[in-house]
C-alpha positions as CSV (number, residue, x, y, z in Angstrom):
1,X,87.2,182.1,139.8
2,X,87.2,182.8,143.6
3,X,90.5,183.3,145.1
4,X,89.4,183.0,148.4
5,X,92.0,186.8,149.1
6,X,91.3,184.8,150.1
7,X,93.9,181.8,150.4
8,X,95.5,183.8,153.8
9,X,91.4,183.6,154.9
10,X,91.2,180.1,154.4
11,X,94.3,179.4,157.4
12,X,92.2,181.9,159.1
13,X,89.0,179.7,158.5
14,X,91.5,176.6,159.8
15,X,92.8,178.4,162.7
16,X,89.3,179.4,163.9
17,X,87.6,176.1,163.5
18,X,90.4,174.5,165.4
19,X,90.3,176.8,168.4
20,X,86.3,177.6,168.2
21,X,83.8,174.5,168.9
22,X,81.0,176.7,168.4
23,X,82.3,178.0,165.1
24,X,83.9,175.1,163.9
25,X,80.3,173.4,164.1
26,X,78.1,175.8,161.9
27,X,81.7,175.6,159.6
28,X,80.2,171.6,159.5
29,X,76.8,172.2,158.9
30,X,76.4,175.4,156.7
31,X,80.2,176.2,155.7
32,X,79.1,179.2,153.3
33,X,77.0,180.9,156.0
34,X,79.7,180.4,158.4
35,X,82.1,181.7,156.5
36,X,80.2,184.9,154.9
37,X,78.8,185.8,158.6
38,X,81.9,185.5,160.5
39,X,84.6,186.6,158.1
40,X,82.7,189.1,155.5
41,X,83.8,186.6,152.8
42,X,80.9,187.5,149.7
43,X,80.4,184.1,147.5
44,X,78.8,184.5,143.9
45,X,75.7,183.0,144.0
46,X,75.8,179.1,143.2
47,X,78.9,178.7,144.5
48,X,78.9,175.5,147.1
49,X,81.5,175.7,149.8
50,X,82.1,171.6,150.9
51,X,84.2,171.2,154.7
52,X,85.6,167.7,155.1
53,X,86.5,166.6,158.4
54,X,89.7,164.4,158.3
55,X,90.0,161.5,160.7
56,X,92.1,158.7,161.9
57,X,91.1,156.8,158.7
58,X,90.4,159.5,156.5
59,X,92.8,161.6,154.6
60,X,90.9,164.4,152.5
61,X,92.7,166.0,149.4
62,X,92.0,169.0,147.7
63,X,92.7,168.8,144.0
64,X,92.5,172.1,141.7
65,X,90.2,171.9,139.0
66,X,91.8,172.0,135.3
67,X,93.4,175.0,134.0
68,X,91.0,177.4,131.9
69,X,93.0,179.1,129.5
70,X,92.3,182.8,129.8
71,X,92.6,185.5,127.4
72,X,95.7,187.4,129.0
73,X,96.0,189.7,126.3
74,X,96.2,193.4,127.8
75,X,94.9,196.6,126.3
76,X,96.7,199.3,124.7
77,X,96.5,201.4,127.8
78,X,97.4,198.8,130.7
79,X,100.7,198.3,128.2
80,X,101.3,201.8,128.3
81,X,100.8,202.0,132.0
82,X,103.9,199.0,131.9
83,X,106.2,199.8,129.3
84,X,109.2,201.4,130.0
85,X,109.0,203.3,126.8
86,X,112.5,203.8,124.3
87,X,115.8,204.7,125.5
88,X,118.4,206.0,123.5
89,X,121.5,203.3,122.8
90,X,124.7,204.6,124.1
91,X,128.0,203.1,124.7
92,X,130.3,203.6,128.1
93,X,133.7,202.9,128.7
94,X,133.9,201.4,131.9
95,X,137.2,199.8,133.6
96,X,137.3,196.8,135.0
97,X,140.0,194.5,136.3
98,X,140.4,193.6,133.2
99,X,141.1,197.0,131.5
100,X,138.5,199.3,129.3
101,X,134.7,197.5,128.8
102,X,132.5,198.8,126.7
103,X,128.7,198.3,127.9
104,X,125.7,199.0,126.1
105,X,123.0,199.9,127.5
């Protein structure tokens, strides 16, 4: 999956084709050699990039694509890196408004 770091690039892509005629016209023609050239950008081969022009009459949408369920299952040693390992279980007396309240922690 490409995340084009890529979404904050893609306003930049925006940005630059609204203020650069020049740019925004090889964006039109060739929008993956556009892109790669002029913002370092490096797609996996077969990967199209499509630009759609809005206009008066036409409204372009972008929808996702469906979901692809991913095995997010880490391994032993990226859940050691994130575990907080064991604590021992103690009780404190703390006072509150409302008089002694033992918390657990």
């Amino acid at each position: 999956m490409i995340a084009l770091a890529v979404m904050g690039t893609t306003r930049d892509i925006i940005k630059r084709a609204m203020k650069d005629g020049n740019f925004r016209e090889r964006l039109m023609k060739d929008p993956k050699s556009a892109i790669e050239q002029e913002f370092g950008v490096q797609f996996p081969k077969g990967v199209r990039v499509q630009v759609h022009e809005n206009s008066p009459d036409v409204i372009n949408l972008v929808v996702p694509g469906p979901l692809v369920a991913e095995d997010r299952s880490l391994s032993q040693a990226e859940l050691d890196q994130v575990s907080g390992g064991m604590a021992a279980r103690t009780t404190t007396k703390l006072k509150d408004t409302f008089g002694q309240c033992p918390i657990q922690w």
